[in-house]
C-alpha positions in Angstrom: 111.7 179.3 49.1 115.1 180.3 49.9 116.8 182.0 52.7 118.4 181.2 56.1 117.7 177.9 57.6 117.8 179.1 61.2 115.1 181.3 60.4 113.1 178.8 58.4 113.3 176.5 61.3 112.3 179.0 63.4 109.3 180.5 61.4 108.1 176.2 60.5 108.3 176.3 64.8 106.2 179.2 65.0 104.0 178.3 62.4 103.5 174.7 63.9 102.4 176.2 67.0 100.5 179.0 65.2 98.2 176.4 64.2 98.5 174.0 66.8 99.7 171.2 65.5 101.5 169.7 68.3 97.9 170.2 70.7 96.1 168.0 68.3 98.1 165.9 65.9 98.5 163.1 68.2 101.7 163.1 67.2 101.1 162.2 63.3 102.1 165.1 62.1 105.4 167.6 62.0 106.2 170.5 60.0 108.9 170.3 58.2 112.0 173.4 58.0 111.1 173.7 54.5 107.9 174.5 55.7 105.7 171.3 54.4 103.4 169.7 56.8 104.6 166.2 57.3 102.6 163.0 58.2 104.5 160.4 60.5 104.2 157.1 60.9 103.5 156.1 64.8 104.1 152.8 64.0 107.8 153.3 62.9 108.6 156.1 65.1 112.5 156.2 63.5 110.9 156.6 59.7 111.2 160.4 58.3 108.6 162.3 58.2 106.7 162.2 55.1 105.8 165.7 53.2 102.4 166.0 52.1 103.1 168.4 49.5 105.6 165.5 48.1 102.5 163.1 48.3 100.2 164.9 46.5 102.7 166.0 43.7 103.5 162.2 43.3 99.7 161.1 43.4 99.1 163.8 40.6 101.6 162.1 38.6 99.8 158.9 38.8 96.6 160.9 38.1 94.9 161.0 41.5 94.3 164.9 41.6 92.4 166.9 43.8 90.4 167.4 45.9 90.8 163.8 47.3 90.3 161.8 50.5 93.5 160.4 52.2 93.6 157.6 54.1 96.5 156.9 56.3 96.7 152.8 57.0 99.1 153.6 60.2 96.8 155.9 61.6 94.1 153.8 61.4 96.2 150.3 63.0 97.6 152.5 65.0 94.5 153.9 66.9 93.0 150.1 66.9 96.4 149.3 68.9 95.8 151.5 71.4 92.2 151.3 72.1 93.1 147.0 72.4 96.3 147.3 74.1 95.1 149.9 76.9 91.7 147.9 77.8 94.6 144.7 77.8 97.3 147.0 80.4 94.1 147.7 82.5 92.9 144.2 82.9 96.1 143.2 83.7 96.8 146.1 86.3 93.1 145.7 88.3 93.2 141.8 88.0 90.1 141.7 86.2 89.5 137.9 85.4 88.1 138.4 81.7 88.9 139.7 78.1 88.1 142.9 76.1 86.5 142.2 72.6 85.8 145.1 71.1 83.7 145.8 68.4 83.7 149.0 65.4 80.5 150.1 64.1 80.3 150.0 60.8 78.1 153.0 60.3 81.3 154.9 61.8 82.8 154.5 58.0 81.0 152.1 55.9 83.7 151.7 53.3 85.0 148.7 52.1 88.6 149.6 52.5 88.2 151.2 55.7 86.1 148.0 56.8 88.5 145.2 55.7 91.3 147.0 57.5 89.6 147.3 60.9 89.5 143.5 60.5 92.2 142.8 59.5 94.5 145.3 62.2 92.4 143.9 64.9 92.9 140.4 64.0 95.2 139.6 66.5 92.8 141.2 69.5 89.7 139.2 68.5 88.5 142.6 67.3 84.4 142.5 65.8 81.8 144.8 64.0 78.7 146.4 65.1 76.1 145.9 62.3 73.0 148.2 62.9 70.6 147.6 59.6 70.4 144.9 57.2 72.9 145.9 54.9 75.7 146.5 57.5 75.1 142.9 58.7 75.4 141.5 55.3 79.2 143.4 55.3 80.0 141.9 58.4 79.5 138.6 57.4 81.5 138.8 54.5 84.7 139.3 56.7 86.7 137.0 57.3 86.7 137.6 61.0 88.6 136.0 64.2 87.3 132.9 66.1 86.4 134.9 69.1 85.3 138.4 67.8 81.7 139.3 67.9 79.2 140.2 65.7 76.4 143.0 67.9 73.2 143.7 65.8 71.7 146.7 66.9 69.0 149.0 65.4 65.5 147.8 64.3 65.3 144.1 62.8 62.9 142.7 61.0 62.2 138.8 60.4 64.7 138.5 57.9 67.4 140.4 59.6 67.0 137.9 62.8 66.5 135.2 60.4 70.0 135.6 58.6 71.9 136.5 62.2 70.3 133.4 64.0 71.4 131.6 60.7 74.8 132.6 61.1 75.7 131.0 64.0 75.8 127.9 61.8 78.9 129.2 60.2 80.7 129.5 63.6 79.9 133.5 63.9 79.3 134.6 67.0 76.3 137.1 65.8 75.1 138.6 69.0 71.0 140.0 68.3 70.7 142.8 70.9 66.7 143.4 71.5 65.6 146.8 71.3 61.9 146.5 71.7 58.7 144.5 73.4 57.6 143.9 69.7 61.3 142.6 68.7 61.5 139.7 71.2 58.5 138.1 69.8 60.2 138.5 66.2 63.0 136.6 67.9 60.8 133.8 69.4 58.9 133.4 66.1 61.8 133.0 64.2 64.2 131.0 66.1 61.1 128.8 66.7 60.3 128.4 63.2 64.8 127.8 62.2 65.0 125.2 65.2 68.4 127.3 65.9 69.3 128.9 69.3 70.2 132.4 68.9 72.9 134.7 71.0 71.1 137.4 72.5 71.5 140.5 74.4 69.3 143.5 75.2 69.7 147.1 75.3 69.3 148.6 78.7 68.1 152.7 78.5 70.4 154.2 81.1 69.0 157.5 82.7 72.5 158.9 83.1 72.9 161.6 80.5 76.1 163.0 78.9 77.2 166.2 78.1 78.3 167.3 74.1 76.9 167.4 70.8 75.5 163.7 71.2 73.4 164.5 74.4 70.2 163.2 73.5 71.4 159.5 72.3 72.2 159.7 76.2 69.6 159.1 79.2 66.5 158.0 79.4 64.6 160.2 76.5 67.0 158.5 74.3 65.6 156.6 71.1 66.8 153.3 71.0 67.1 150.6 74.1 64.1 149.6 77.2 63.5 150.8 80.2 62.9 148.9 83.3 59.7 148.2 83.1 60.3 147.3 79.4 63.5 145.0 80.0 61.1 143.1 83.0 58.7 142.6 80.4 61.5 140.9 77.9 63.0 138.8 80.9 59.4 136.8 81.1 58.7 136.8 77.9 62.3 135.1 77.2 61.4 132.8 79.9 58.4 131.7 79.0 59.7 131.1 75.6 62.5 128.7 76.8 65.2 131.2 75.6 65.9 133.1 78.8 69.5 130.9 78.9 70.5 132.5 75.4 70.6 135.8 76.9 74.5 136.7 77.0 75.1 140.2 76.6 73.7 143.6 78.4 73.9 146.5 76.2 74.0 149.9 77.6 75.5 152.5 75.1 77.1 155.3 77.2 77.0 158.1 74.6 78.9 159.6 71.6 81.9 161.5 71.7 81.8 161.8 75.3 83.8 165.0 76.6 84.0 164.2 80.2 85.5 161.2 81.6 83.5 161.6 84.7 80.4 160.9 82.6 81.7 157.9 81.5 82.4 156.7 85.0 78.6 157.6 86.2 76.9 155.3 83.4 79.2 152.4 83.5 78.2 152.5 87.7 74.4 152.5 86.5 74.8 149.7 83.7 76.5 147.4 86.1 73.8 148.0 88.3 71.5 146.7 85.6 74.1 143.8 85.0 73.6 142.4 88.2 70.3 142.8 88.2 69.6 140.9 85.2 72.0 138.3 86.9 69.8 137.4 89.7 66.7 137.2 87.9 68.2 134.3 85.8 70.1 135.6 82.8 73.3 134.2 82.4 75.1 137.0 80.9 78.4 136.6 80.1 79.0 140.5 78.0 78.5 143.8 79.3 78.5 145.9 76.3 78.9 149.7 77.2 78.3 150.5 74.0 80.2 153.8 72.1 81.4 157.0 73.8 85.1 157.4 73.7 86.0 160.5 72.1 88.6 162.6 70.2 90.2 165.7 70.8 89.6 167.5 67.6 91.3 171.1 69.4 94.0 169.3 71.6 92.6 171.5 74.8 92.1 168.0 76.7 88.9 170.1 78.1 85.4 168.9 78.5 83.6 170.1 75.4 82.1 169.9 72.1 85.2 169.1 70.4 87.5 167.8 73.1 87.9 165.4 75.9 89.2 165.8 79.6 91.0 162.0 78.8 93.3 159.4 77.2 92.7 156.6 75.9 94.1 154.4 78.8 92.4 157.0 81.4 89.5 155.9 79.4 89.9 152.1 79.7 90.7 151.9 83.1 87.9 154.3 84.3 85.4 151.1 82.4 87.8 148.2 83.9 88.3 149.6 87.3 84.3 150.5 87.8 82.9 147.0 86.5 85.3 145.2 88.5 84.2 146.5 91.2 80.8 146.2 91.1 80.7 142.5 90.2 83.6 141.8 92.9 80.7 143.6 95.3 77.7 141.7 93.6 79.8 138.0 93.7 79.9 138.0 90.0 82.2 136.3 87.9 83.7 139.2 85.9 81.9 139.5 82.1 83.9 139.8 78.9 84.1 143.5 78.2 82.9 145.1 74.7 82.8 148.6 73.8 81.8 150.1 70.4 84.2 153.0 69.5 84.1 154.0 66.4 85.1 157.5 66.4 88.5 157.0 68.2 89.0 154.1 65.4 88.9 156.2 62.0 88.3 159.8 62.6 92.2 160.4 62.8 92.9 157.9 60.0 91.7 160.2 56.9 92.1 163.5 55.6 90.6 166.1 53.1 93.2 167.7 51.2 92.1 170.4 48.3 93.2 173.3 46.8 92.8 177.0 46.9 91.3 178.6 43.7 91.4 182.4 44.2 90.8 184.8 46.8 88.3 187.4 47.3 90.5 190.0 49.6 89.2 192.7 51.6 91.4 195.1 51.9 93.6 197.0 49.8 97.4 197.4 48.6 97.1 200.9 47.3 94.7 204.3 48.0 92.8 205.9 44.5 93.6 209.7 44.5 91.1 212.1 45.2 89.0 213.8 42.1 87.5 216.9 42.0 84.0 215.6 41.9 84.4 213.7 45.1 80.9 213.7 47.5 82.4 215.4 51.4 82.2 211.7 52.5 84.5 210.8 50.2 86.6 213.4 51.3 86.3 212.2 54.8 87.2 208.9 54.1 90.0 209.4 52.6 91.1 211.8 55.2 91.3 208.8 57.7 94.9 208.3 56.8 96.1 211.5 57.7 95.7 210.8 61.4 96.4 206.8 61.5 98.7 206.7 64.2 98.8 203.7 67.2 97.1 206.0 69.8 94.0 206.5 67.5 93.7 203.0 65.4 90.1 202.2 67.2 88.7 206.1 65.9 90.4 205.5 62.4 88.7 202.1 62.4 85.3 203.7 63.7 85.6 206.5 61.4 86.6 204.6 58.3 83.4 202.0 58.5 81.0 205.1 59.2 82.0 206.9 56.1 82.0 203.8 53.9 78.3 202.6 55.1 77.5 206.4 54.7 78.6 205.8 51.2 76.9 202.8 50.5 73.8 204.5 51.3 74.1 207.4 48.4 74.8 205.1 45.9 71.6 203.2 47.5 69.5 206.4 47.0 71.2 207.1 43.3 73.3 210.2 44.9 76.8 208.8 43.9 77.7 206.7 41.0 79.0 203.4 40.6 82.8 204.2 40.0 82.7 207.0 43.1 81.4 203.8 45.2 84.0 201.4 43.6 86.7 204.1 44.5 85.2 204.2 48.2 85.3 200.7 48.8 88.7 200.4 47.6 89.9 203.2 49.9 87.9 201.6 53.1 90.2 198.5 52.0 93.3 200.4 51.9 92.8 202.0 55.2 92.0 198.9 56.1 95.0 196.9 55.4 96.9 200.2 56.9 95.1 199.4 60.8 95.6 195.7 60.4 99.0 196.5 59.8 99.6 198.7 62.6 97.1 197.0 65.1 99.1 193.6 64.7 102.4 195.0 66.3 100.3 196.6 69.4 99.8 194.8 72.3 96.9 197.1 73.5 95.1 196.4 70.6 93.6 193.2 71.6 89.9 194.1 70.7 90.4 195.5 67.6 92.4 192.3 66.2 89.7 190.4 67.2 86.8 192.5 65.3 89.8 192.4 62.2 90.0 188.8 62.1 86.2 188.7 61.3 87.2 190.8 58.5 88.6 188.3 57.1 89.1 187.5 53.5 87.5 184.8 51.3 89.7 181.7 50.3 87.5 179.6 47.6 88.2 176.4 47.4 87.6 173.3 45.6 85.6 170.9 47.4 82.2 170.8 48.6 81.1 171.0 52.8 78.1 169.4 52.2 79.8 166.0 50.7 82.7 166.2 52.3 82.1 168.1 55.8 78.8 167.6 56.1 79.0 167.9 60.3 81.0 170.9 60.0 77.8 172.8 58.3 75.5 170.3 60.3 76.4 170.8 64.1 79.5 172.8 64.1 81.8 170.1 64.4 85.4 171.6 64.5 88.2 169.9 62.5 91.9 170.7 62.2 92.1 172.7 58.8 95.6 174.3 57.9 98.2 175.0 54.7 100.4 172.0 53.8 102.8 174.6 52.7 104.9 177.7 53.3 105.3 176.8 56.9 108.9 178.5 57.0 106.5 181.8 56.0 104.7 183.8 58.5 101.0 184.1 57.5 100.2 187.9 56.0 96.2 187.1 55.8 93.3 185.9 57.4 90.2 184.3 55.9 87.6 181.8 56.0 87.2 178.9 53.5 84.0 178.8 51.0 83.5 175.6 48.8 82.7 175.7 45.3 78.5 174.9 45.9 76.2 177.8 45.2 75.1 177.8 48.6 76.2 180.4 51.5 76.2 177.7 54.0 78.8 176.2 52.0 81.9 177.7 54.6 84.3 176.8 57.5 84.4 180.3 59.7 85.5 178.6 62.6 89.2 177.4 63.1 91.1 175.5 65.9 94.7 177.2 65.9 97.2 176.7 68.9 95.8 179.3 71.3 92.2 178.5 70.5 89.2 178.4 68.2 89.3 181.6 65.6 86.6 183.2 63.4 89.2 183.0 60.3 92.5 181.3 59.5 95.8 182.4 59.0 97.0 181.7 55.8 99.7 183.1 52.9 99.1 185.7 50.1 98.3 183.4 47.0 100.8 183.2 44.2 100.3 183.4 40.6 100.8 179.9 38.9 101.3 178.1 42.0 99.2 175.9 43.9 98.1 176.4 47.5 97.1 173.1 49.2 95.0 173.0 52.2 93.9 170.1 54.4 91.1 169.4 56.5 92.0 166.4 59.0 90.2 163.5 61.0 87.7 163.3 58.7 87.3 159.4 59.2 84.5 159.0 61.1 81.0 159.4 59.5 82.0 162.6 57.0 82.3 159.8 54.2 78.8 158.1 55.2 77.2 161.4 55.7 78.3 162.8 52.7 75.6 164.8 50.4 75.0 165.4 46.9 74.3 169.0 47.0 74.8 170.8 43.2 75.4 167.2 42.6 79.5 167.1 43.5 80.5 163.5 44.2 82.5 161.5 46.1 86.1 162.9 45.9 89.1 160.7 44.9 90.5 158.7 47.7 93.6 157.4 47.9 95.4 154.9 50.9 98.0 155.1 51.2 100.9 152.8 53.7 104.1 155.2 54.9 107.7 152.9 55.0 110.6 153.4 57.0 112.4 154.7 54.6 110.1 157.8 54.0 108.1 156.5 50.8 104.8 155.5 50.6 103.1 152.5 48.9 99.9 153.6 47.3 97.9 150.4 48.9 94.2 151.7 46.7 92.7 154.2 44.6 89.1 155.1 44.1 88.1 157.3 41.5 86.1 160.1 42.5 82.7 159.7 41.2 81.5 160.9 37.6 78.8 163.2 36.6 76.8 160.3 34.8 77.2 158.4 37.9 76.0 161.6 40.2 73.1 162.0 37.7 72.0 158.1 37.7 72.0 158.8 42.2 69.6 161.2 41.5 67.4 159.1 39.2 68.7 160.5 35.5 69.9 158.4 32.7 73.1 159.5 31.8 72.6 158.3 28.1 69.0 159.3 27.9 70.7 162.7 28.8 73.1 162.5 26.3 70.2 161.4 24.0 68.1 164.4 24.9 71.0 167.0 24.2 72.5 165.3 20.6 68.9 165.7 19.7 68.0 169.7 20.9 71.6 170.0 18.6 70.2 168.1 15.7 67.5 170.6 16.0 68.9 173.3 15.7 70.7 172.3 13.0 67.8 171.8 11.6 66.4 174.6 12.2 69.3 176.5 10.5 71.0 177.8 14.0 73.8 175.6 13.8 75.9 174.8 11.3 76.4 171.0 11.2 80.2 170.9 11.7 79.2 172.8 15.1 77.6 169.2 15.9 80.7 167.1 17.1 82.3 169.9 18.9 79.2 170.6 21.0 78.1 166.9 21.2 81.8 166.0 22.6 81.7 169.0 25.1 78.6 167.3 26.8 80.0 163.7 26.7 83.6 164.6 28.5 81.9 166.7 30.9 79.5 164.1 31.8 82.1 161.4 31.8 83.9 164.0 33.7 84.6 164.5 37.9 82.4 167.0 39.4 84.7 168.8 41.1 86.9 171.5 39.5 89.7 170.5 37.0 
């Protein structure tokens, strides 16, 4: 785009507060004065900002296309910094006479790339995994993890999943098996009695202080995994009378997830020491307190106490947990325990982002007005009338009367009154008029109301990638994520609309939209342009959109790329996972892609046959079916 540079600063300003960037992008991102959205580097705060458009169009060359997943490695070190060095200012500041080891829950992001760099970013701060099934356990033990960094096995465990943690410890892991049940600790007993090897054990204390936020219920006492009192009394003997009572190190009482309000936090960390001491004085020599997951991100950048925010920092965060447990064990004449938390959220979510493209529009409203015809129904007359008095003073009654006469005209061609060009013509005039109020209701201060009932008239951006694999907590529980253009940021916006994927499902949309003065019904965006592409992206997607992921209309895992930013303002493409097939979609859902093949080459033989076909019609239609099953499921 050409044209002054003043004023393309000044729009890319606008624009970047428009959609808020500066509330929620943690600083990561910047938009650029020739209106690209940027991605920066925290960890080399002097590097130039690096365009995403530019990124794409480079990946692209190296055949990674879109829609893709892409992961940012100095996000994701980054966030594991701060988490480490904030619990590490706290301790310091309060005196607290112990260490932080924290630990990330695989389920967060179970990838193998994602995984291996937790490990290896948090090397240097003792930095462990939380495995909660079977599999997740045999992932953590495959890392090549620090001398001091724990291993906490949560979730239900069976024999064999005690049997290989309690094994573990042979190899110098320090494999921590958290009891969850009465009917677990006897597992335990059986087994360790059986290997002749001591285990490390902790137990899962239900606190009855419940948070606020999406997650409410894995808070509090109705909450589905951990023992109550009664419960936890029951393990203590049992542990006793077992001769294992001394292996008991580490108290787990999981706060909550994504928790929005600090004071929460503060609340359940004053019961679980309260537990901690308890457990204390009846014998166990615990040596963790484990408060579990909780710290949260601010998706919308209000730093308020909701579904999508959080009234804290990070370092508010830590030294709430420092200050409090300190504190109680100084008051208790405890020796301070080694703190572990279980953030998983705060780890990834910023570290990845969707970005996909724009494939056309479905608009609704209208650039020009049809002339009137002598065979015109009254309404139609009427309709079209509405023009005539469009004026500032009357846009709510032009609005008013322009919907009634439409419906009204919905309804005759309903009944078989009007035909279908006479309704075609109607609806384009409604859209006319109203792109003609939008107009003049956006320059009018007093028209506050009406903008709002416009922006729900919104048009339809379709794009290519799927919610359901991709989002799948957007559609789920109305999680909010930061979704904006990459591009034309030096432009004002001339449009609103909501995003629809490319699934045959009406579910399959993002009508909700966190912009700089708060959550919208539909998104600014720019009028599409013929032959060019129009990138959006959808942002912190890092934390359990990849796990959660579904196969609906059988689209795939997108392409993912990771990428590592320099501080000279390249990027080193560190991996590249190709975005899963159609055969390999088909063989999830129990088809043989060959037997599929098979099937087809013989229905074509068939025909052939059969005198439908012609037989040189064979290879052409045989090698349509192989490339599209060979093929990505997403839209090429």
């Amino acid at each position: 785009m050409g044209g002054d540079t003043q004023n393309d600063q000044t729009s890319a300003q606008a624009n970047s507060q428009l959609y808020g960037v500066d509330r929620w992008g943690h600083g990561y991102f910047e938009v650029l004065e020739n209106g690209d959205l940027a991605i920066k580097n925290p960890l080399l705060p002097n590097a130039p900002a690096l365009s995403l458009p530019e990124i794409l169009h480079d990946l692209q060359q190296r055949d990674v296309h879109v829609p893709m997943l892409l992961r940012v490695t100095g996000f994701l070190e980054n966030e594991i910094r701060s988490i480490n060095e904030a619990f590490l200012e706290a301790i310091k500041r309060v005196g607290y006479r112990n260490a932080y080891r924290g630990v990330f829950p695989i389920k967060v992001n179970q990838q193998a790339q994602v995984v291996e760099r937790v490990v290896e970013y948090g090397r240097s701060y003792h930095y462990g995994l939380e495995a909660g099934s079977k599999p997740e356990l045999v992932v953590a033990l495959s890392q090549s993890l620090p001398k001091h960094s724990l291993i906490v096995c949560n979730g239900v465990k069976d024999a064999e999943f005690i049997r290989l943690a309690t094994l573990s410890r042979k190899l110098g892991f320090n494999t921590v098996i958290v009891i969850e049940s009465p009917r677990e600790v006897d597992t335990v007993i059986e087994v360790c009695r059986d290997l002749d090897v001591e285990p490390l054990l902790g137990v899962r204390v239900k606190l009855t202080q419940k948070i606020g936020g999406n997650w409410a219920e894995s808070s509090g006492d109705r909450s589905t995994f951990g023992l109550n009192t009664d419960q936890l009394v029951l393990i203590l003997d049992k542990l006793r009378q077992a001769g294992l009572l001394h292996c008991l190190k580490l108290q787990h009482s999981h706060l909550g997830s994504q928790v929005p309000d600090v004071n929460d936090v503060r609340r359940a960390a004053i019961e679980a020491c309260r537990y901690f001491t308890e457990l204390t004085q009846e014998g166990a020599p615990l040596t963790h307190l484990d408060l579990g997951g909780g710290l949260g991100v601010d998706y919308t950048g209000e730093k308020k106490a909701n579904e999508n925010s959080i009234n804290y920092s990070i370092g508010e965060y830590a030294a709430n947990v420092v200050e409090i447990v300190r504190y109680a064990m100084d008051e208790a004449g405890i020796e301070h325990p080694v703190l572990v938390t279980e953030s998983g959220r705060a780890v990834t979510a910023t570290s990845s982002m969707l970005l996909f493209n724009v494939l056309e529009a479905t608009l609704y409203d209208g650039p020009s007005c049809p002339g009137a015809e002598p065979d015109d129904h009254h309404l139609m007359v009427d309709l079209m009338a509405v023009e005539g008095y469009l004026a500032a003073n009357r846009l709510q009654e032009c609005w008013n009367d322009a919907t009634f006469y439409r419906n009204e005209m919905r309804a005759l061609f309903r009944r078989g009154t009007i035909g279908l060009r006479q309704m075609a013509r109607a609806e384009r005039v409604y859209l006319y008029l109203m792109s003609q109020i939008r107009s003049q209701a956006a320059s009018d201060p007093q028209a506050g109301d009406l903008m709002e009932a416009l922006k729900k008239e919104a048009d339809i951006y379709h794009c290519n990638f799927s919610l359901f694999q991709s989002l799948p907590d957007v559609w789920a529980i109305d999680q909010l994520h930061p979704i904006m253009p990459l591009q034309r940021l030096n432009e004002t916006p001339d449009r609103r609309a909501i995003l629809a994927d490319i699934t045959c499902d009406s579910d399959g949309k993002v009508d909700r939209f966190i912009l700089g003065d708060g959550v919208a019904p539909s998104l600014p965006v720019h009028s599409l342009e013929d032959d060019k592409p129009y990138y959006m992206g959808a942002f912190f997607v890092g934390a359990y959109q990849e796990t959660l992921g579904d196969l609906h209309n059988l689209f795939g895992d997108t392409n993912v790329a990771t990428i590592q930013l320099r501080d000279d303002g390249r990027f080193v493409l560190l991996h590249e996972q190709v975005g899963d097939t159609i055969a390999q979609v088909l063989s999830y859902v129990e088809y043989d892609p060959y037997d599929c093949l098979a099937a087809f080459r013989q229905r074509v033989d068939a025909a052939i046959s059969d005198g439908e076909l012609k037989a040189s019609d064979r290879r052409e239609l045989v090698g349509a079916y192989r490339d599209s099953i060979e093929g990505y499921t997403y839209y090429e």
